[in-house]
ROMIPA-61249 format. One record per atom (N, C-alpha, C, O): x, y, z. Coordinates in nm, 2 decimals, padded with zeros to 4 digits, always signed. Atoms other than C-alpha are relative to their C-alpha. Layout:
REM residues N
px;py;pz
X;Y;Z
...
This chain:
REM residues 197
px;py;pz
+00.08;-00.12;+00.00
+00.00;+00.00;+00.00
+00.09;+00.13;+00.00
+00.07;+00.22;-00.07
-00.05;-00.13;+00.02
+00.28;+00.24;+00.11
+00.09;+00.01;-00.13
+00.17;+00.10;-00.13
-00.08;-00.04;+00.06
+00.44;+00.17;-00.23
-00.11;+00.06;-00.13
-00.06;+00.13;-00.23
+00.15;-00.05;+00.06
+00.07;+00.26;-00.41
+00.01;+00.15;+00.00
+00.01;+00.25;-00.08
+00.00;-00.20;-00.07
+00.07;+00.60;-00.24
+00.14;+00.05;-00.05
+00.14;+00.16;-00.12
-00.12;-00.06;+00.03
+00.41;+00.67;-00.31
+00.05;+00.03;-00.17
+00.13;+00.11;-00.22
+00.01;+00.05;+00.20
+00.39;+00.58;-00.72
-00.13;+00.14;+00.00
-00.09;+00.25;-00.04
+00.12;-00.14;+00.03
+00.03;+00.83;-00.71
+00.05;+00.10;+00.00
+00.04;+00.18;-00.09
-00.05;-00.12;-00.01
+00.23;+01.08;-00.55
+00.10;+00.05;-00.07
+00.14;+00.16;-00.09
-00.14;-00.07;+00.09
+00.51;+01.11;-00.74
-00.05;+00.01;-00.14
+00.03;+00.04;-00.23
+00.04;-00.01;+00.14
+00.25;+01.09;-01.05
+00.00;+00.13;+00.00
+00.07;+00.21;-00.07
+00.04;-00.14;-00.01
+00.09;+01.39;-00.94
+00.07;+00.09;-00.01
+00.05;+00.18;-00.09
-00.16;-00.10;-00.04
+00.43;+01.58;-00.83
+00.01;+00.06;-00.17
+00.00;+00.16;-00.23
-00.04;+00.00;+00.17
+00.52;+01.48;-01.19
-00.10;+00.09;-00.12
-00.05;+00.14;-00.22
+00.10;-00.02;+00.08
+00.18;+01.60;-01.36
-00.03;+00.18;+00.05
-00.07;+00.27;-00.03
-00.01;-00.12;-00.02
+00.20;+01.91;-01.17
+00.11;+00.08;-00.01
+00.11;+00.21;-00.01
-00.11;-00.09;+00.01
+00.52;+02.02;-01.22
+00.03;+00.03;-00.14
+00.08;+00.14;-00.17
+00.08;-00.01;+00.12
+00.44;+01.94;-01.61
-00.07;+00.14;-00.03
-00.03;+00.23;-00.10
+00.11;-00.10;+00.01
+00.15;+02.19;-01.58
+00.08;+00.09;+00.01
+00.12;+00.13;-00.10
-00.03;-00.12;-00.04
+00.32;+02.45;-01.44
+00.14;+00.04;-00.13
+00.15;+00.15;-00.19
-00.09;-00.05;+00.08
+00.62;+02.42;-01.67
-00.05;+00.04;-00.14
+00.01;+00.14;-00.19
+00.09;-00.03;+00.10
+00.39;+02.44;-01.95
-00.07;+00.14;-00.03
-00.06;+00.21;-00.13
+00.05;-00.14;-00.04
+00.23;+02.74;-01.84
+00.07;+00.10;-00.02
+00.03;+00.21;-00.07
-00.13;-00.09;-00.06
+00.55;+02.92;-01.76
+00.04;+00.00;-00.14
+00.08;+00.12;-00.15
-00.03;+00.04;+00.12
+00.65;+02.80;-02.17
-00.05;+00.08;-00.04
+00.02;+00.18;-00.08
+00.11;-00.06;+00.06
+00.33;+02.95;-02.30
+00.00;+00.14;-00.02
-00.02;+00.20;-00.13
-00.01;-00.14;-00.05
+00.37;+03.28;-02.13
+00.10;+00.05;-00.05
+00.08;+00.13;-00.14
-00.11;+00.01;+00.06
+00.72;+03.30;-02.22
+00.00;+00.03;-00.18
+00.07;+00.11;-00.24
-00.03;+00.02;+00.15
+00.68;+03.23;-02.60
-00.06;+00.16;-00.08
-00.18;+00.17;-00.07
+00.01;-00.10;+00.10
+00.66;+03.57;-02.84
-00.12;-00.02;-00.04
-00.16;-00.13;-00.08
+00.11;+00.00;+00.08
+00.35;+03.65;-02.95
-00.02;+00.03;-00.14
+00.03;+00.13;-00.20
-00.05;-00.03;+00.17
+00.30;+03.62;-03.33
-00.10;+00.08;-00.05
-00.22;+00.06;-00.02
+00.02;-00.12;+00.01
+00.21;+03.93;-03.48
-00.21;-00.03;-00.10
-00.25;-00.13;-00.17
+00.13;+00.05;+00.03
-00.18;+03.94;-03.58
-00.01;+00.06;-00.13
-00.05;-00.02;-00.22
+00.01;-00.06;+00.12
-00.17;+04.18;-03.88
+00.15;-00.08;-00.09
+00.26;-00.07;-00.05
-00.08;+00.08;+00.07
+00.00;+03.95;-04.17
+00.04;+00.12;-00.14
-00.01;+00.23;-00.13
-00.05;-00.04;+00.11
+00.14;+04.09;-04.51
-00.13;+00.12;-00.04
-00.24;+00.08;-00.08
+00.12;-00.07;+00.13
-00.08;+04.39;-04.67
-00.01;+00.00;-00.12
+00.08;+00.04;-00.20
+00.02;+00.03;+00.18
-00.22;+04.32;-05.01
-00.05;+00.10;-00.08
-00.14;+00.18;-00.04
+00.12;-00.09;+00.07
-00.33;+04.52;-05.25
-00.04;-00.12;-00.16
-00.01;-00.23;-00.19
+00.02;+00.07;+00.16
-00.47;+04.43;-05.65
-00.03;+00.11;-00.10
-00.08;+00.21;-00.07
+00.01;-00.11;+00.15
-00.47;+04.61;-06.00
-00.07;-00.07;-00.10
-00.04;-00.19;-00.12
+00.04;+00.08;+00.06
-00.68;+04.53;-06.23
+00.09;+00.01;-00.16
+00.05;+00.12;-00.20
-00.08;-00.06;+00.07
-00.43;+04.54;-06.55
-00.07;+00.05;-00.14
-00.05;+00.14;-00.23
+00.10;+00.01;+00.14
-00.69;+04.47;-06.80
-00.06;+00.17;+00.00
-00.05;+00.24;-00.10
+00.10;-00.15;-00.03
-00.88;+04.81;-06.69
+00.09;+00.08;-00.06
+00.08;+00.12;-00.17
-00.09;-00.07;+00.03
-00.58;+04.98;-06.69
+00.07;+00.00;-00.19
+00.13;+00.10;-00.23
+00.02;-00.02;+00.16
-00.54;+04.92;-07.09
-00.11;+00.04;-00.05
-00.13;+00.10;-00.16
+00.10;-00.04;+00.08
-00.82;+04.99;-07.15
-00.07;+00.13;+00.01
-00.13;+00.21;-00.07
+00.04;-00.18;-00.05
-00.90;+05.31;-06.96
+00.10;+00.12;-00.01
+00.08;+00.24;+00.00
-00.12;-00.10;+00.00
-00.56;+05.47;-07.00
+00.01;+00.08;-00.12
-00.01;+00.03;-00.22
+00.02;-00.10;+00.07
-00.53;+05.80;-07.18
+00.13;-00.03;-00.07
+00.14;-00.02;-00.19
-00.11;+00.04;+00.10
-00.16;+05.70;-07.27
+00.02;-00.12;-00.13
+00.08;-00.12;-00.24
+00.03;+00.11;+00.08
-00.28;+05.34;-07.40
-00.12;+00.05;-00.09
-00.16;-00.05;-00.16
+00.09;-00.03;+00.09
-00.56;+05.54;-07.61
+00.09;+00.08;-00.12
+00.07;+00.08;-00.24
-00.06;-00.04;+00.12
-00.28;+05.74;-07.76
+00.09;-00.10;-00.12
+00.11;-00.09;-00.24
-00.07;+00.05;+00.08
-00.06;+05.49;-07.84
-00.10;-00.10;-00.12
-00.08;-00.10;-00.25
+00.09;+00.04;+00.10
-00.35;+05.29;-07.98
-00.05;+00.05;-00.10
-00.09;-00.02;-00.20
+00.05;-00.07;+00.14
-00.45;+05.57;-08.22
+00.12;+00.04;-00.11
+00.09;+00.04;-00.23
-00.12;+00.01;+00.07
-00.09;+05.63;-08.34
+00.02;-00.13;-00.06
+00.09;-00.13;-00.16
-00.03;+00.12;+00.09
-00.09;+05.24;-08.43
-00.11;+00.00;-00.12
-00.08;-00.04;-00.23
+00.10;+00.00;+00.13
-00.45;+05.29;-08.63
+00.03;+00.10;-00.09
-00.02;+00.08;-00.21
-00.10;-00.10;+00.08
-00.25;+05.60;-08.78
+00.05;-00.08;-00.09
+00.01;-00.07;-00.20
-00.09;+00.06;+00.08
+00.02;+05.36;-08.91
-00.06;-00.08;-00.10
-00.04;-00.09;-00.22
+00.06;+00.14;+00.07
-00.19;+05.08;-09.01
-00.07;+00.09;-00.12
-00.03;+00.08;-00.24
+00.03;-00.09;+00.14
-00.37;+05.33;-09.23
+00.02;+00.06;-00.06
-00.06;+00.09;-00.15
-00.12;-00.03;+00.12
-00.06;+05.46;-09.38
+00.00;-00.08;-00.08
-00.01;-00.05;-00.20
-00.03;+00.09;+00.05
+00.00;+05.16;-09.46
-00.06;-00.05;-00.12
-00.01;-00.10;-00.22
+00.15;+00.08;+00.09
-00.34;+05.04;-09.62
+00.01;+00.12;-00.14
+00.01;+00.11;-00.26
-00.01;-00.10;+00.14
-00.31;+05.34;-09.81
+00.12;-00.01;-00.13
+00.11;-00.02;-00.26
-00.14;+00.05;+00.07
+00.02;+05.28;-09.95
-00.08;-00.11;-00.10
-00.14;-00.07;-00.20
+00.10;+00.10;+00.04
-00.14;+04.94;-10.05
-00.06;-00.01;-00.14
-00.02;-00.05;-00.26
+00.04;-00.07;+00.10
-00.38;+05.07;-10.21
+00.01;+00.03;-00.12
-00.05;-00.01;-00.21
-00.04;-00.06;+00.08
-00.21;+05.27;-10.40
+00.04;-00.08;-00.10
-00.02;-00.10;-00.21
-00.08;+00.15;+00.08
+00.00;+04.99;-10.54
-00.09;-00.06;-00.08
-00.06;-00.08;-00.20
+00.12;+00.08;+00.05
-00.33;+04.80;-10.62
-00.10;+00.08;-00.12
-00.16;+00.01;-00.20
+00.06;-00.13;+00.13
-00.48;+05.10;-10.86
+00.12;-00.01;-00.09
+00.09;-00.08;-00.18
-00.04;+00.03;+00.10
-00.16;+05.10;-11.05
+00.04;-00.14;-00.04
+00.08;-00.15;-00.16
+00.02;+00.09;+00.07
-00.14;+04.75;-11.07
-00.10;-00.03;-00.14
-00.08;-00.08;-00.25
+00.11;-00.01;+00.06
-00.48;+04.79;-11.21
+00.02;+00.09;-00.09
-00.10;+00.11;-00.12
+00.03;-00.09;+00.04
-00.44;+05.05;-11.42
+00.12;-00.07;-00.11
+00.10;-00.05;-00.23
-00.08;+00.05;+00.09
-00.15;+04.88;-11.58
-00.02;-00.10;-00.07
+00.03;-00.10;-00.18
+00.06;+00.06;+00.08
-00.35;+04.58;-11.65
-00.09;+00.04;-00.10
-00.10;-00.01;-00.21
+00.04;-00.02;+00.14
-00.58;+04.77;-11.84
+00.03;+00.07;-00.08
-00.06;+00.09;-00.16
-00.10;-00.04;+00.12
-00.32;+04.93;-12.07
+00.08;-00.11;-00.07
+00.16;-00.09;-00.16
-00.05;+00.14;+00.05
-00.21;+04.56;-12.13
-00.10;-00.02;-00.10
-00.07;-00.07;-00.21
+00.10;+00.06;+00.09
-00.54;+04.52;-12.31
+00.03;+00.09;-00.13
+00.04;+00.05;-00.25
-00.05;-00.08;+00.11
-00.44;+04.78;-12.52
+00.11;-00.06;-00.07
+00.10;-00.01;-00.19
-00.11;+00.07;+00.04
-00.13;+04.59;-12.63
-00.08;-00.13;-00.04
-00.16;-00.20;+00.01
+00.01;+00.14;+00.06
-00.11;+04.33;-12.89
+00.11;-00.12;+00.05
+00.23;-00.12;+00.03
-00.04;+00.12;-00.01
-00.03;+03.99;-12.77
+00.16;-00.01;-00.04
+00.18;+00.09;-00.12
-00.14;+00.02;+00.05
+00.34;+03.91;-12.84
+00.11;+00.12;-00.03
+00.23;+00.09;-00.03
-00.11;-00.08;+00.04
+00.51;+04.21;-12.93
+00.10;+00.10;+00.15
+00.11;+00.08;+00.27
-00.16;-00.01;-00.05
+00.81;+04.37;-12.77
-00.11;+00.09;+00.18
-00.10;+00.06;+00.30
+00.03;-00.12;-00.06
+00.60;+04.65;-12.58
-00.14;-00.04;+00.08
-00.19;+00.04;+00.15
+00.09;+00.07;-00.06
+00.31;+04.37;-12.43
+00.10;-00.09;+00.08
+00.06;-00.13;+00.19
-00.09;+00.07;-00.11
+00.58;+04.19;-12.26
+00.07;+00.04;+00.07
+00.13;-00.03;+00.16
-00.09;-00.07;-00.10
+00.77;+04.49;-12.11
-00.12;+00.05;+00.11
-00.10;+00.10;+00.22
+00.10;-00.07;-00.08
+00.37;+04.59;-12.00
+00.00;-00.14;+00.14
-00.03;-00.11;+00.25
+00.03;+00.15;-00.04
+00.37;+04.18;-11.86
+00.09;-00.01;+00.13
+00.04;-00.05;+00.23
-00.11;+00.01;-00.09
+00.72;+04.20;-11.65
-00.04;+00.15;+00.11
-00.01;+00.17;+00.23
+00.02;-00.11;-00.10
+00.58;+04.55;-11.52
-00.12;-00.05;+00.08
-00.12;-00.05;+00.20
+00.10;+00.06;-00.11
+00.28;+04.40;-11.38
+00.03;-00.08;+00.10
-00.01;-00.06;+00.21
-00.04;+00.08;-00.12
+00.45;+04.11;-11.21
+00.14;+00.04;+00.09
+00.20;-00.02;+00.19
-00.09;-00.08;-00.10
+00.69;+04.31;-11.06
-00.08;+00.12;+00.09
-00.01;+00.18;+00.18
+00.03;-00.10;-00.10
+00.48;+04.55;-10.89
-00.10;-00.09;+00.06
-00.13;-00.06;+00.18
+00.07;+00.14;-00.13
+00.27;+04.24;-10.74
+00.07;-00.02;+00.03
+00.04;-00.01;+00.15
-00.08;+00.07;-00.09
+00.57;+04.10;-10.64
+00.04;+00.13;+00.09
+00.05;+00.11;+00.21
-00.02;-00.07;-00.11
+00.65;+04.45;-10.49
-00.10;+00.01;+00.13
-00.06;+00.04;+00.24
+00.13;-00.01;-00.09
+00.29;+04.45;-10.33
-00.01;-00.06;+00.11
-00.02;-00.02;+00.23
-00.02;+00.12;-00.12
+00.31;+04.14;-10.16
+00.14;+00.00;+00.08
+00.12;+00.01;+00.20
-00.16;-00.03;-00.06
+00.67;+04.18;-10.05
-00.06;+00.17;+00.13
-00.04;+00.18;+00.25
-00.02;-00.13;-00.09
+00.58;+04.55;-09.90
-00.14;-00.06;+00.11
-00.12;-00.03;+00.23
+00.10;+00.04;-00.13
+00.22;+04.38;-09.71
+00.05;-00.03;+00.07
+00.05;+00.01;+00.19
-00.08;+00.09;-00.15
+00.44;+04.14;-09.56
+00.07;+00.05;+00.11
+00.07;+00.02;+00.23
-00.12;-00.09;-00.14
+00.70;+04.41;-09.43
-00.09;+00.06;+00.07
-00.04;+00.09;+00.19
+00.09;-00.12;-00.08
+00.39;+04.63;-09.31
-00.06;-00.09;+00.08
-00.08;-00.03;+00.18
+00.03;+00.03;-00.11
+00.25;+04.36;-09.11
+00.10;-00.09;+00.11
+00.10;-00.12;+00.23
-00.13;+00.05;-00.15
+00.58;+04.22;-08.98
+00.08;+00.17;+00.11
+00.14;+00.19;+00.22
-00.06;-00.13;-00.08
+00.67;+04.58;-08.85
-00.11;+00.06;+00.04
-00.09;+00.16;+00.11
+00.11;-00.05;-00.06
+00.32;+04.65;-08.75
-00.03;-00.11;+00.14
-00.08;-00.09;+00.25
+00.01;+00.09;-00.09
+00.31;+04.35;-08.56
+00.12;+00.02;+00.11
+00.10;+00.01;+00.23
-00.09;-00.01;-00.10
+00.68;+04.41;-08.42
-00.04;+00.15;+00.08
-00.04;+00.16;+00.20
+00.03;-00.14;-00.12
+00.57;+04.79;-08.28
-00.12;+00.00;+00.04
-00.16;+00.11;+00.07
+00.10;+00.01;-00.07
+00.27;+04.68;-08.14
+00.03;-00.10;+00.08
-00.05;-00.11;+00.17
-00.05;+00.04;-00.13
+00.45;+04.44;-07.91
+00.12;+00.07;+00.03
+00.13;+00.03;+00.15
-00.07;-00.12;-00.04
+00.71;+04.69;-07.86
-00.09;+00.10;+00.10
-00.05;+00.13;+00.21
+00.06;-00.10;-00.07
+00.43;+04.94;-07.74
-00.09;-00.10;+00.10
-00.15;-00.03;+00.19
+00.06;+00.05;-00.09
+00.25;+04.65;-07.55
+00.11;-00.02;+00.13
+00.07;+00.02;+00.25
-00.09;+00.02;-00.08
+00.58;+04.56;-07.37
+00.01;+00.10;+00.10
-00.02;+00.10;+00.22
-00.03;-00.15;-00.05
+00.67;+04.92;-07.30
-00.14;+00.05;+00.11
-00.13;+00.11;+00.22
+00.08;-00.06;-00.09
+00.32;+05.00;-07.19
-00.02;-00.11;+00.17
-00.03;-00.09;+00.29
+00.01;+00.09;-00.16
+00.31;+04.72;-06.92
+00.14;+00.00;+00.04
+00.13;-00.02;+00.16
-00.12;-00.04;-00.09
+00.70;+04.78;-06.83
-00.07;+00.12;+00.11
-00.07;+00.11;+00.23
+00.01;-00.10;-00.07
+00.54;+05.13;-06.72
-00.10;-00.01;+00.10
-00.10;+00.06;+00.20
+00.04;-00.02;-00.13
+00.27;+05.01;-06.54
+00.01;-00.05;+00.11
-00.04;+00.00;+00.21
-00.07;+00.05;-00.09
+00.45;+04.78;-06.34
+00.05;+00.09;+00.07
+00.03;+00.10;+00.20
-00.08;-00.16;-00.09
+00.65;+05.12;-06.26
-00.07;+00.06;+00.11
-00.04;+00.06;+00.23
+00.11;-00.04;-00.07
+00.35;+05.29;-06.15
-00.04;-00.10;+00.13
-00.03;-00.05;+00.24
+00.04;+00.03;-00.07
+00.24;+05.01;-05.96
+00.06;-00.04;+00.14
+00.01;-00.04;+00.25
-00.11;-00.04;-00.10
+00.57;+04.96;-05.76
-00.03;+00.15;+00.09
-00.01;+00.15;+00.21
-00.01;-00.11;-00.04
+00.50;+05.32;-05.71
-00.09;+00.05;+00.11
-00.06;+00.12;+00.20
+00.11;+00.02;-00.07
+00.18;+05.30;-05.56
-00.03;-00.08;+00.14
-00.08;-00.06;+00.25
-00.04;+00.11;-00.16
+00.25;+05.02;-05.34
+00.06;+00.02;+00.08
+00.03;-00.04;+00.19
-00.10;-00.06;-00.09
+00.52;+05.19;-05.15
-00.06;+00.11;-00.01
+00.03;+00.20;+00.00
-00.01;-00.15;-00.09
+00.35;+05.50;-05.10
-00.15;-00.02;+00.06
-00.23;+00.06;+00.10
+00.12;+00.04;-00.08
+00.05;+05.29;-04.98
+00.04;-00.08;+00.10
-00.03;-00.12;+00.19
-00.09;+00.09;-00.11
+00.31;+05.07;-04.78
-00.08;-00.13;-00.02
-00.12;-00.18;+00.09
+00.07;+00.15;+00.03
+00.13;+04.72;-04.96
+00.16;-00.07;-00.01
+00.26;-00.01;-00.07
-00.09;+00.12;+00.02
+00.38;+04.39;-04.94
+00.01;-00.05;-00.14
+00.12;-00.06;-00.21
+00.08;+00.04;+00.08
+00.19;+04.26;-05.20
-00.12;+00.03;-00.11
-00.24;+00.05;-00.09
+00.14;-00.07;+00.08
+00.00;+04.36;-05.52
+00.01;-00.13;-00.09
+00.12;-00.20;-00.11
+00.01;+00.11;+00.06
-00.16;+04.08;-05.72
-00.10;+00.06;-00.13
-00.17;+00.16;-00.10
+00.06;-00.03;+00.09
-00.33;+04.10;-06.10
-00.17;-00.04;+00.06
-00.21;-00.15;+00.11
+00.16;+00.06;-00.03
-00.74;+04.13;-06.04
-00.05;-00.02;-00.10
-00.17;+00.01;-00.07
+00.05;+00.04;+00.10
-00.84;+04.03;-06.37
-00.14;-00.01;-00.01
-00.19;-00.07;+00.09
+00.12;-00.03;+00.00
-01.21;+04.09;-06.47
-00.03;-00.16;-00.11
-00.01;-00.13;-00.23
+00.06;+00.11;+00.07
-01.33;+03.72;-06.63
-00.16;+00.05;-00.08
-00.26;+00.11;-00.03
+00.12;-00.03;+00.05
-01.57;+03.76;-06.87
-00.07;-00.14;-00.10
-00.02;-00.19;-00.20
+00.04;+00.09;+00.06
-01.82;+03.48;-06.96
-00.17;+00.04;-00.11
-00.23;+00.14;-00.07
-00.05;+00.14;+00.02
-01.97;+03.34;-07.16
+00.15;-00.02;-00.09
+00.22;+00.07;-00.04
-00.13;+00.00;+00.08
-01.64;+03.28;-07.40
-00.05;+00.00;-00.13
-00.17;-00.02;-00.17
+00.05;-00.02;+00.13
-01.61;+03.31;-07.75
-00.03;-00.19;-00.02
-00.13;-00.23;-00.09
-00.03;+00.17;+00.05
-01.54;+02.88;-07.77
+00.02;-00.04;+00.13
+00.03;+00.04;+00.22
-00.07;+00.11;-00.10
-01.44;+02.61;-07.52
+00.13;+00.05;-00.01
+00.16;+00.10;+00.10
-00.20;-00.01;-00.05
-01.03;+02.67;-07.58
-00.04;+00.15;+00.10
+00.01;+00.15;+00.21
+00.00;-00.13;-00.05
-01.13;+03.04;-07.49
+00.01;-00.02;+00.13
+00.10;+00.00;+00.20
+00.03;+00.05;-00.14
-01.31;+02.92;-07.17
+00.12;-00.01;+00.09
+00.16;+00.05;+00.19
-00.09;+00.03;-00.06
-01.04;+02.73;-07.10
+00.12;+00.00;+00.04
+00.18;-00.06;+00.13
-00.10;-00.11;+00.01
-00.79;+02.95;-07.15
-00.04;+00.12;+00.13
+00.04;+00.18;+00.20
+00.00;-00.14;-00.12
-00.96;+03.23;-06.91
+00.00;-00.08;+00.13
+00.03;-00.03;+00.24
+00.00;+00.11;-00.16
-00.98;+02.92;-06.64
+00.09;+00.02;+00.03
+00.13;+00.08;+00.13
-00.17;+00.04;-00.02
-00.64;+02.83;-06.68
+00.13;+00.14;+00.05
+00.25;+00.12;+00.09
-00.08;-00.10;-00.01
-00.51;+03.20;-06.65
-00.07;+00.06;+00.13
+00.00;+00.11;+00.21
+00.06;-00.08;-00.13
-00.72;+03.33;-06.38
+00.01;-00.06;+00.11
-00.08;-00.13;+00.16
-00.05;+00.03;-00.08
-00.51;+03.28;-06.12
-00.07;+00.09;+00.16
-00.06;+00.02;+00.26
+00.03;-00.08;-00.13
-00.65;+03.56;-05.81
-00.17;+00.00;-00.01
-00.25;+00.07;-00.07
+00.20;-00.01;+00.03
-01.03;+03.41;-05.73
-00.07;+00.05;+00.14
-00.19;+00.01;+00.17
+00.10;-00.05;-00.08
-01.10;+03.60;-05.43
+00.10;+00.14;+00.06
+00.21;+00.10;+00.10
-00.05;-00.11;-00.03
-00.96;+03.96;-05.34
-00.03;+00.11;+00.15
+00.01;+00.23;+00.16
+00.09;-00.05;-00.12
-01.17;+04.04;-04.99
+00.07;+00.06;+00.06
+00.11;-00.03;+00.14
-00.08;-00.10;-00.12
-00.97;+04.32;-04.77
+00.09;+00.03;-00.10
+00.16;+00.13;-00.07
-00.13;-00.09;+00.10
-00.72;+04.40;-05.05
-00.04;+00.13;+00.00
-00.15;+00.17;+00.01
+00.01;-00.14;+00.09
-00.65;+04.75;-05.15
+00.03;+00.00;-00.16
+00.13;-00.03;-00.22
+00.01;+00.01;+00.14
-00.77;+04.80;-05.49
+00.09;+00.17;-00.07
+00.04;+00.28;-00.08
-00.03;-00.11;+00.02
-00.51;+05.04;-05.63
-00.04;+00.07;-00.15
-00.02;+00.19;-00.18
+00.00;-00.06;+00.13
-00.63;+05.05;-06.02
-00.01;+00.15;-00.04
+00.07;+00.20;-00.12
+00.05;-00.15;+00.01
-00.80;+05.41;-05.99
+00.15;+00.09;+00.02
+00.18;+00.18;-00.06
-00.14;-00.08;-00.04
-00.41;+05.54;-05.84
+00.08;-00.06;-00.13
+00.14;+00.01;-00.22
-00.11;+00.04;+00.15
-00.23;+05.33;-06.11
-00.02;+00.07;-00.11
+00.07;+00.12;-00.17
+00.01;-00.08;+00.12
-00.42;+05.48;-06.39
+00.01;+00.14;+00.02
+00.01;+00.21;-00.08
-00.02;-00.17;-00.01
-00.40;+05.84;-06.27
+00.13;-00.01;+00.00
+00.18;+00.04;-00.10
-00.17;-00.05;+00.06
-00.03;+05.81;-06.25
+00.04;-00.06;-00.15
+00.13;+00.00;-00.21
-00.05;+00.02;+00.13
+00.00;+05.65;-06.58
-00.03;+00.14;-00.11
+00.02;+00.17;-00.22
+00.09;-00.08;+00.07
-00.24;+05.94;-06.70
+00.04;+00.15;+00.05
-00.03;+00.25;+00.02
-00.04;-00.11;-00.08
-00.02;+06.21;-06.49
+00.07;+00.10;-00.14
+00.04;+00.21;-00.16
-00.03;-00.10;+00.10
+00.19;+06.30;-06.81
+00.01;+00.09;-00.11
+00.10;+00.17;-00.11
């Protein structure tokens, strides 16, 4: 019996001095901070589409492109105009086959100059897409540290239904931020400073 009592008591001792050390641990340990990282979000899409600088550059590209068409154009009237001074030319002689080599030379210039106009229309319109999202990144850096956010994430506006299934599954697959609840939404600041100069 006295070795009954003696085994309990030294449980308890044991269970109590447990507790207490526990306690004393608890108290002791740093408290971890309750306010975590601040977020904010931009929506980037908006910001092309509402920005006064991305409307300019956009009108300077339908500028080009309609240089361009014009040019074109032009080409395509004296093509035409050459074909029908061919009709006027008799078949075979010297002065219907210098009209013949001039025709297929200013097609072949035609096609040759479309190609350059949409490979250089195509390169400065990702030139000006690049450039314009280098800048709003700038901006949004900018925004974030003078709002003191950790974190800014794209808020992307989904829009259904899609044109097709790949589309769908394309806006699934990219629409990575699906809930934004207590962020700071900075778009309205981002596009005023893109729209500052």
């Amino acid at each position: 019996m006295k070795v009954k009592t003696v085994v309990v008591a030294g449980l308890a001792i044991a269970v109590s001095l447990l507790v207490c050390f526990e306690a004393t641990f608890v108290s002791a340990a740093p408290e971890t901070p309750k306010s975590g990282l601040k977020m904010g979000v931009v929506n980037i899409q908006k910001v092309f589409q509402e920005s006064r600088k991305v409307s300019r550059y956009r009108e300077q590209t339908i500028s080009e492109r309609k240089n361009a068409e014009a040019d074109l154009d032009k080409m395509a009237k004296e093509i035409d105009a050459a074909k029908a001074g061919l009709k006027t030319l008799k078949p075979g002689n010297g002065d219907y086959m210098a009209q013949v080599k001039e025709i297929l030379t200013k097609q072949a210039n035609a096609q040759a100059q479309e190609k350059f106009y949409e490979q250089q229309m195509t390169m400065k319109e990702q030139q000006m897409v690049e450039g314009l999202y280098m800048e709003i990144m700038k901006q949004v850096k900018k925004v974030a540290e003078e709002k003191g956010l950790d974190l800014v994430f794209d808020k992307d506006e989904i829009e259904f239904p899609a044109m097709s299934l790949n589309d769908a599954m394309m806006i699934i697959r990219t629409h990575k931020l699906l809930y934004s609840g207590g962020c700071t939404d900075i778009t309205a600041d981002v596009l005023a400073e893109m729209d500052k100069e």
